[in-house]
C-alpha positions, 0 to 999 in steps of 0.5 A: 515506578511511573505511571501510565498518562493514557491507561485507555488508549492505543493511538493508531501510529498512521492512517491513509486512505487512496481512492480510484479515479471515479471515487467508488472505491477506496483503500483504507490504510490502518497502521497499529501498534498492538497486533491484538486490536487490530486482528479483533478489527479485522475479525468484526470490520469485514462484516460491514456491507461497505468493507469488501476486503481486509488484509494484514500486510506487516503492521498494517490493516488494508481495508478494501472499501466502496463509498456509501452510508449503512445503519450497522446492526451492532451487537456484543461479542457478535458484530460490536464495530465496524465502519459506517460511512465512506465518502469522497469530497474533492482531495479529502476521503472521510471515514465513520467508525462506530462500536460498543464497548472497547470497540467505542474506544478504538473507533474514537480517540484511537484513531482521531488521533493518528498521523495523517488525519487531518481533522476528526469528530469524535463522540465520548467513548468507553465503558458500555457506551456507543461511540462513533467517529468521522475521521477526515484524511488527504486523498491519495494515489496509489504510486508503483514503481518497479526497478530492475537490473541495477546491480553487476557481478561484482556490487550491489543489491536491487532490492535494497538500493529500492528499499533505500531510495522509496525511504529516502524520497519518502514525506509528509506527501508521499508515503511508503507503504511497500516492498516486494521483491518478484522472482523473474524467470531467471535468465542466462545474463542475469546477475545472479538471483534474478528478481525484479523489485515493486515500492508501493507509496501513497502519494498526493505528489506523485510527480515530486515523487517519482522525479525525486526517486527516478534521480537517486536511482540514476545516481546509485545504480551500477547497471547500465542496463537499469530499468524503471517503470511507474504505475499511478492508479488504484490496480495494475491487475492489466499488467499481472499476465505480462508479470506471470510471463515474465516469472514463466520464461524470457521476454523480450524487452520490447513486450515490456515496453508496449504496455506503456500507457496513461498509467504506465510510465517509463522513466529509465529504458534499459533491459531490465525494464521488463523485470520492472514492469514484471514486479508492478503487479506483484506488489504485497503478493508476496508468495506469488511474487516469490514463486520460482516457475522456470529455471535454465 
């Protein structure tokens, strides 16, 4: 029987972290590998005054968080980890944990050593001891790209051609972290289910990205009707009333085209780019983006 090299630690697979364009707010991206710690994360992090938000999107915690420094009031059972410190320094977002305990644990070593941090500092942990970590990591944008209308009656899938692409075009710059399909109202030329479909990376490439994905799409898809459409920014919530539109009744393209902008780009101007644009603001709202509302 062999034994256990680490018996005391569980390494996060991969961290990330976005920020918005004024550098006051930063999503947090905690890939785990034990879903027990990191429903135990959830529970105690949100206390921090600095955490606004916490979700779990597959094997991922999503921390919603604003910059700043806090004393936090740690106690046993009741508060005994969180995250003290969230700061912005050019192209790097640095993030302090602290925690008693195993919480010391998994706010050191655990973490200091996950895939994408590019340095760290890290206090002697475990036991009864309070232990603290700064972890430093590239700062990143957010990259939505939206895809409809690639298939025809007799091939191929939206949702899996994207699916493809996003992991294809995927690199050390360019992280793919989602997939939401969006059921769009389904309109009489449809090719059958009609959905639009929403890949979310984090990107410090966002131009090599989207050109890269914009050509695999271009090579694959069957429809000449295809359409996609990037947004690069922290929310699209500005396009979630098109998208509720879309879901409720038939849209004319060119609604869909006016809402281009700085954030909002189209790369590929066939009908489906209103399904495309649809999907953007939908991403990981799964139930919503699922939601049947209209039907022929």
């Amino acid at each position: 029987m062999s034994g256990i090299s680490e018996p005391y630690i569980i390494h996060y697979p991969w961290i990330c972290a976005l920020s918005d364009s004024t550098g006051s707010r930063v999503e947090l991206i905690e890939s785990f590998d034990c879903i027990g710690g990191a429903m135990w994360v959830k529970k105690h992090y949100v206390k921090s005054p600095l955490v606004t938000e916490v979700r779990t999107v597959g094997s991922m915690n999503r921390f919603l968080l604003c910059t700043g420094e806090v004393d936090l009031a740690l106690e046993g059972s009741k508060f005994p980890a969180g995250i003290s410190k969230v700061s912005i320094m050019g192209d790097e977002i640095a993030i302090s944990y602290i925690g008693m305990g195993g919480g010391g644990v998994g706010a050191t070593i655990c973490r200091a050593s996950a895939k994408g941090v590019i340095r760290s500092i890290c206090e002697e942990s475990g036991g009864g001891r309070v232990a603290g970590s700064t972890i430093v990591l590239p700062r990143m944008s957010r990259v939505l790209i939206g895809v409809d209308d690639t298939d025809t009656p007799e091939k191929g899938a939206t949702w899996t051609l994207v699916h493809n692409i996003a992991k294809a075009v995927a690199d050390e710059k360019s992280r793919y972290l989602s997939h939401t399909i969006v059921q769009l109202f389904p309109v009489p030329f449809r090719t059958k289910n009609c959905v639009g479909v929403v890949a979310e990376f984090a990107s410090r490439d966002p131009d090599g990205l989207i050109e890269r994905f914009s050509e695999l799409l271009e090579k694959y898809s069957l429809s000449p009707e295809t359409g996609m459409a990037v947004f690069t920014g922290f929310s699209p919530d500005r396009l979630l009333e098109f998208g509720w539109q879309t879901k409720k009744g038939q849209v004319n393209p060119d609604d869909a085209r006016a809402l281009a902008g700085d954030d909002l780009k189209i790369l590929i101007n066939g009908r489906g780019i209103t399904g495309a644009i649809a999907a953007i603001p939908f991403y990981t709202r799964y139930e919503e983006g699922l939601e049947l509302c209209g039907q022929t």
